[in-house]
C-alpha positions in Angstrom: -66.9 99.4 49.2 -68.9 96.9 51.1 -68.4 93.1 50.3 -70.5 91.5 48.1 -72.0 88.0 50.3 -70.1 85.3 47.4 -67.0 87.6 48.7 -67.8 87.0 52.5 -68.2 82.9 52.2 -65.0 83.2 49.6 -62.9 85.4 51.5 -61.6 82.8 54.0 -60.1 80.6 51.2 -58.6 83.0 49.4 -58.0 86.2 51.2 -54.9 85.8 53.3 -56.0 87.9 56.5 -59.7 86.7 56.2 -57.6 83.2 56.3 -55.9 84.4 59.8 -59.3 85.5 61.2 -60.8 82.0 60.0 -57.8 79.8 60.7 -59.8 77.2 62.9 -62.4 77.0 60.4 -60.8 76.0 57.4 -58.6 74.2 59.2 -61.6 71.5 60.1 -63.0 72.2 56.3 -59.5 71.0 55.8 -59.6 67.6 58.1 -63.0 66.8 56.9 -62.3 66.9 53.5 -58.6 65.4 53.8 -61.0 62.3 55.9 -63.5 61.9 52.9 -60.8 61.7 50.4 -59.2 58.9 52.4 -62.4 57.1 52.7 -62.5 57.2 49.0 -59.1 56.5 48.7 -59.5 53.0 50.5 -62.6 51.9 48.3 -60.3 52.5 45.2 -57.0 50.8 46.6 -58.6 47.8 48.4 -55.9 47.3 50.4 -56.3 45.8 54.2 -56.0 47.5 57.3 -57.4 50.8 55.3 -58.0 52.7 58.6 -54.0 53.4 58.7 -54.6 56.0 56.2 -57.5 57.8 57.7 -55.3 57.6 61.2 -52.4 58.9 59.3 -54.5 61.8 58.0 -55.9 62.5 61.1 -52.2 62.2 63.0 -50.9 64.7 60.7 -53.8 67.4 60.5 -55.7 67.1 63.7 -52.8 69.3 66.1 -51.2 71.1 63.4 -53.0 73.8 61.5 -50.2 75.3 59.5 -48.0 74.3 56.1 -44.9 74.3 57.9 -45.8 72.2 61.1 -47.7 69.5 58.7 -44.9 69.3 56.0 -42.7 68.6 58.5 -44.6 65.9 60.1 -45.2 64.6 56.9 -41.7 64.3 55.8 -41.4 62.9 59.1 -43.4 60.2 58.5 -42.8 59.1 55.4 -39.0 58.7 56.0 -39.7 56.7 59.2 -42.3 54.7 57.1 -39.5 54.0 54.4 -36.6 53.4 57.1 -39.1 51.0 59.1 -39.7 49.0 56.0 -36.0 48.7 54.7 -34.8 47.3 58.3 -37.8 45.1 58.9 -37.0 43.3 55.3 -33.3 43.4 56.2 -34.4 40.7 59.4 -36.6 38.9 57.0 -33.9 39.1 54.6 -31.8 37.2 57.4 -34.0 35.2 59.0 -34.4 33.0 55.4 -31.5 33.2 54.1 -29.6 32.2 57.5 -32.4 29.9 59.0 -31.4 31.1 62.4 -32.8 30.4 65.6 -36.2 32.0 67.2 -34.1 33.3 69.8 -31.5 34.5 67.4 -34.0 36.6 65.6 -35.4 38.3 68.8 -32.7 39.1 69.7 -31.7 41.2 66.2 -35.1 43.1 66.7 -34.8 44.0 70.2 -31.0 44.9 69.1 -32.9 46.8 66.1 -35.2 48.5 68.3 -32.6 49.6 70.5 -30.4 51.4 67.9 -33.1 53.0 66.7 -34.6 53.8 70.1 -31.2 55.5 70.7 -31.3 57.5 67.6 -34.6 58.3 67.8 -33.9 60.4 71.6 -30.4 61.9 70.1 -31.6 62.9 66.4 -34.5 61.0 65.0 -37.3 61.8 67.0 -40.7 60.6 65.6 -38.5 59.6 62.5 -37.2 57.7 64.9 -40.2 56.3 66.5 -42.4 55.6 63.2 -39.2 53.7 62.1 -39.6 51.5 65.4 -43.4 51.3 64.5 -43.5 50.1 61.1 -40.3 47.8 61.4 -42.3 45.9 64.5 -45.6 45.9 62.5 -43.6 44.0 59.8 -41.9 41.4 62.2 -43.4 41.4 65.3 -44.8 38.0 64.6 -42.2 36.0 62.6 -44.1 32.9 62.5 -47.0 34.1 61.3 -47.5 33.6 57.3 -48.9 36.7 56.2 -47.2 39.0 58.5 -44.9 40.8 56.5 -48.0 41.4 53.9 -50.0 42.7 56.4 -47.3 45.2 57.7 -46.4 46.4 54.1 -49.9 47.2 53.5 -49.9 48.9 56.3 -46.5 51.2 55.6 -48.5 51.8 51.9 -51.5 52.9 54.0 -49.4 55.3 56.1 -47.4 56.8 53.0 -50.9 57.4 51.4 -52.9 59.6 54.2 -49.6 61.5 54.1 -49.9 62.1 50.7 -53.7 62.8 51.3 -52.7 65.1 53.9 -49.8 67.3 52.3 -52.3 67.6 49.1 -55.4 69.1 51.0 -52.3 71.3 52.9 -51.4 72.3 49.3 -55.2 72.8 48.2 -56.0 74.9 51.4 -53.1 76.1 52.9 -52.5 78.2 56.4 -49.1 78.9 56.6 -47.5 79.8 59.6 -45.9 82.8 58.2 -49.0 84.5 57.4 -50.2 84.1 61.0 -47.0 85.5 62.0 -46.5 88.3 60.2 -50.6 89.3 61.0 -50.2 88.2 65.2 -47.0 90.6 65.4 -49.2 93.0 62.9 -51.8 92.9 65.6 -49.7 93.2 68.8 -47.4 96.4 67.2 -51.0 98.2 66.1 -52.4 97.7 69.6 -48.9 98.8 71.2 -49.9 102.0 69.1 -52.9 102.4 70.4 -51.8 102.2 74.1 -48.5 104.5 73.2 -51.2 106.9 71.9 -53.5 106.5 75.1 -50.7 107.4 77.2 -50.1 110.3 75.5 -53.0 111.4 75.9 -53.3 110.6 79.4 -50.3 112.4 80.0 -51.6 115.7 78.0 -54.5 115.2 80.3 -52.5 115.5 83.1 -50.8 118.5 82.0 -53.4 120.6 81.0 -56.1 119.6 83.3 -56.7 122.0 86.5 -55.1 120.2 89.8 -58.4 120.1 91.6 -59.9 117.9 89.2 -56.8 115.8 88.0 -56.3 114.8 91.5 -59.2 113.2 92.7 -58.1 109.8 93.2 -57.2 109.0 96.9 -55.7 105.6 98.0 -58.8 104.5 100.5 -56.5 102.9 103.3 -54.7 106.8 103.5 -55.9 109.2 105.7 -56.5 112.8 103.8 -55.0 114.8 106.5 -51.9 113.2 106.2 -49.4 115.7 104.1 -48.0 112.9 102.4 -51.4 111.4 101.0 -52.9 114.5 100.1 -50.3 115.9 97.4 -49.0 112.7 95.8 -52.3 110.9 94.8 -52.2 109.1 91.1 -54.6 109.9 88.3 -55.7 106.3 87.0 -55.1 105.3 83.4 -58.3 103.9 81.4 -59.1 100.5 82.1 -59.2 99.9 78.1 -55.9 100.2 78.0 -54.9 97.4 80.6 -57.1 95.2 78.6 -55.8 96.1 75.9 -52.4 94.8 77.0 -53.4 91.6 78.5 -54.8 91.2 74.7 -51.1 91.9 73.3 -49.6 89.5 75.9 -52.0 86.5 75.0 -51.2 87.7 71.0 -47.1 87.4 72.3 -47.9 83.8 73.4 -49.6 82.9 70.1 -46.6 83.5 68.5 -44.5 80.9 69.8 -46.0 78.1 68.4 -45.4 79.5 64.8 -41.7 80.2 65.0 -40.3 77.2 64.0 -42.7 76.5 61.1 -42.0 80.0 59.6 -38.4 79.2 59.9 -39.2 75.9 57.7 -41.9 77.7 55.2 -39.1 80.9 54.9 -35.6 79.5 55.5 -35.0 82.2 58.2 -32.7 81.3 60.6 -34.2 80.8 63.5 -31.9 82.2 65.5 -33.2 85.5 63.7 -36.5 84.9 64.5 -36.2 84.3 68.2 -34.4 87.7 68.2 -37.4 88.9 66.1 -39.5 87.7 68.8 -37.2 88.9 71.7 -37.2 92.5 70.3 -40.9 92.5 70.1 -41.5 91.1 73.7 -39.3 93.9 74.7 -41.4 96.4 72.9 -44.4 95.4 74.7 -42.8 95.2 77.8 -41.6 99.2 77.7 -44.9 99.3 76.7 -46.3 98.3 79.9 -43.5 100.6 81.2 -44.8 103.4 80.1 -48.4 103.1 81.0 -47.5 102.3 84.6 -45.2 105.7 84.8 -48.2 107.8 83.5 -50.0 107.9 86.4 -47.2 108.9 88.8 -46.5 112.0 86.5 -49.6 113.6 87.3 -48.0 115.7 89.9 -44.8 116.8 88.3 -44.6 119.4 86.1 -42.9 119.6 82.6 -41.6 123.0 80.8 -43.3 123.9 77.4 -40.5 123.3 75.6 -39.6 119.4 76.7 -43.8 119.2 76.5 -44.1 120.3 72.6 -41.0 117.5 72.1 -42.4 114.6 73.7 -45.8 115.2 72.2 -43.9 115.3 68.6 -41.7 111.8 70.2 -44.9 110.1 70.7 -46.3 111.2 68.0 -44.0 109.6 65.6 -43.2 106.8 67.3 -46.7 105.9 67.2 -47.3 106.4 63.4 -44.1 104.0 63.4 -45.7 101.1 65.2 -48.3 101.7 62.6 -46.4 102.2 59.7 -44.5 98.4 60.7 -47.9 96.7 61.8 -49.4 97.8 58.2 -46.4 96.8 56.0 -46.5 93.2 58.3 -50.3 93.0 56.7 -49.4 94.5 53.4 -50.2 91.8 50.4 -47.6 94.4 48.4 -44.0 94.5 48.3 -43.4 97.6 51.3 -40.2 98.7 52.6 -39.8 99.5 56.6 -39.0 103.4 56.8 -37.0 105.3 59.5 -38.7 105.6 62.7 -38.2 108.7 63.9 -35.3 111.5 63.3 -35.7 113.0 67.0 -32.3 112.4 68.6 -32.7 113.4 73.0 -28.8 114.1 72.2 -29.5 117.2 70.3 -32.2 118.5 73.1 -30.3 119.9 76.3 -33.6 120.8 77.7 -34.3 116.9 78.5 -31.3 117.2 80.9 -33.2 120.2 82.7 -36.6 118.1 83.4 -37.0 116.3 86.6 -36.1 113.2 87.3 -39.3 111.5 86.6 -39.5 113.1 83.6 -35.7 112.4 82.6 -37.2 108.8 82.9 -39.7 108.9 81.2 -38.0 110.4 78.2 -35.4 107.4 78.3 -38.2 104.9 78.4 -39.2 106.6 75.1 -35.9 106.8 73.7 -35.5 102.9 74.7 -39.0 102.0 72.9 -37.7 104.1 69.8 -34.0 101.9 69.6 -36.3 98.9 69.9 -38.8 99.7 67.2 -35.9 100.7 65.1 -34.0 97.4 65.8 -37.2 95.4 64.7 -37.5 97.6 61.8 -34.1 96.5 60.6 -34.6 92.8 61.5 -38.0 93.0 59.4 -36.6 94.5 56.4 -33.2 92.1 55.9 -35.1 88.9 55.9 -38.6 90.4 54.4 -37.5 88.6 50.8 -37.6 85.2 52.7 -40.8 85.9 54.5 -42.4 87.6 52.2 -42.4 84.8 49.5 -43.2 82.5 51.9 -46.1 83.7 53.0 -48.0 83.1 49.1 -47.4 84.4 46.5 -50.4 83.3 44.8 -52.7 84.5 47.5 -50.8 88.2 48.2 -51.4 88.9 44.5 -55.1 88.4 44.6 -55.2 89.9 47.8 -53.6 93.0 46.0 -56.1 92.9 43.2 -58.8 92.6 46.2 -57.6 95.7 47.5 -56.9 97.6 44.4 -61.0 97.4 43.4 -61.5 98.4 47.2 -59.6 101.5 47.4 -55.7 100.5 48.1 -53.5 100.6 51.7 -54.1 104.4 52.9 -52.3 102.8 55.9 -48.8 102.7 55.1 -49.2 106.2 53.6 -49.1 108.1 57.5 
């Protein structure tokens, strides 16, 4: 069913894989919009220094796209706001009840500014540094009258673009467990695709007549030499390669979002670096394979261990698939088996050639890995699963319901 045009413009704010394809969009809807209702926000309030909370706003949204980076931050900032106001009244606190010397008082803020300097490289971090920031906007000028007012208004400012910030978040959110549930999606459904390439390159290979699988010759190599003339590799498609660089840019996407799904789902993220280990590896026998295609095109393979690698492929493939589209799924899925083929139970494997022997136990390797992330996926899909929306995966399953359903995970 083609999309009605209301659906198109609506889809990104609403639909959460139209929301992946659109992230950078509605992220600077987002910042626009969080900008206006700061504006506004300072004619209501009135307070001085109003630009802290369109700064704040912009500190907060402007790098990070995604719920779990900007609650953080947030957080972040409103604790070192708070902290940075208790200590700077604590020295104004003691500077008029003691009536101590200029000096005296330096010295407690540069003492103050150490501590939490020190804290802020061991633990704190920008909790740390905001705390620094607000206490000094406080008491950086102690003999000036309306210094401490001017600060405060400032710390209120800050706390209100953050609460500006986490609203519009809440209003339009992108979280970082939806972009990595659809980038890993992504990378296992094009891993499928090259898997299935090489198959087919392979069956090429086999079934093609020698004088015409054999054409390629390495230019530098002189045909009459014996060596050149019999060994010569049949290229893979150049689709493929692309398509692999694709995957490994995809891998690299990834990275940013790992510790914000860990704070949207409560995964450890210990598990999710393994998560993300496993499906490097993946990729990377991947690669394997489709550089040992080409140097099988000269060795031969019995009908027997040919009829069981097809079937291997095959299923490994519809596996990637079967993973990528529960990873997309709005519904509730549950991983299945990847494959029952078990090389222990075929002695013919032993009886191929060496290459071949190889290439089986790059298959075999691919299979343990697929079944490892398969497992990893399926114990912590309650945590990741509800964080990625509940709201917007049930719409997303009415969406699809009126369209015609997921024929995908149905292989």
């Amino acid at each position: 069913m083609k999309p009605k045009i209301w659906q198109r413009f609506t889809a990104p704010f609403i639909e959460p894989y139209a929301r992946y394809q659109h992230a950078d969009i509605l992220h600077a809807i987002r910042i626009g919009a969080a900008i206006v209702l700061a504006l506004l926000a300072n004619q209501i309030s009135r307070f001085p220094h109003g630009e802290w909370t369109t700064i704040t706003v912009f500190i907060i949204l402007g790098l990070l796209q995604y719920q779990g980076a900007i609650y953080t931050k947030a957080k972040e900032r409103v604790l070192g706001t708070v902290l940075g106001i208790v200590v700077a009244f604590a020295i104004l606190w003691f500077n008029k009840g003691t009536g101590a010397w200029l000096g005296v008082e330096y010295l407690l803020i540069g003492i103050s500014s150490g501590v939490i300097g020190y804290f802020s490289v061991r633990r704190l971090g920008y909790t740390g540094l905001l705390t620094g920031i607000t206490m000094l906007m406080i008491v950086s000028n102690l003999n000036q009258i309306n210094i401490a007012q001017d600060g405060v208004y400032r710390a209120l400012n800050i706390l209100i673009g953050t609460g500006i910030a986490v609203i519009v978040t809440v209003v339009l959110p992108l979280k970082s467990t939806l972009m990595w549930r659809f980038l890993l999606a992504n990378n296992l459904e094009a891993c499928s695709t090259i898997y299935a390439g090489v198959g087919h390159h392979i069956d090429a290979e086999i079934v093609a007549p020698k004088s015409i699988v054999y054409t390629k010759m390495i230019s530098s190599a002189s045909p009459n030499d014996p060596k050149n003339s019999a060994t010569t590799d049949m290229p893979v498609n150049k689709t493929l390669i692309r398509s692999l660089q694709q995957i490994n840019k995809r891998l690299l996407a990834v990275r940013p979002h790992i510790a914000a799904t860990a704070s949207e789902s409560g995964i450890d993220k210990e598990t999710i670096e393994t998560i993300q280990r496993t499906h490097r590896n993946i990729i990377g026998t991947i690669d394997l394979l489709l550089s040992a295609a080409p140097r099988l095109a000269n060795i031969d393979i019995d009908d027997e261990n040919h009829t069981l690698l097809i079937h291997y492929q095959h299923e490994l493939t519809q596996a990637m698939q079967h993973i990528a589209a529960v990873l997309r799924s709005p519904s509730d899925q549950t991983f299945r088996p990847i494959t029952r083929i078990a090389l222990s139970e075929y002695p013919s494997v032993q009886t191929a050639t060496f290459e071949w022997q190889g290439y089986f136990w790059l298959t075999q390797t691919l299979q343990t890995q697929l079944r490892q992330l398969s497992d990893l996926l399926q114990v912590t899909k309650p945590q990741w699963y509800a964080a990625s929306g509940l709201r917007y995966q049930r719409r997303e399953q009415r969406r699809m319901k009126e369209q015609g359903g997921e024929s995908d995970l149905h292989l």
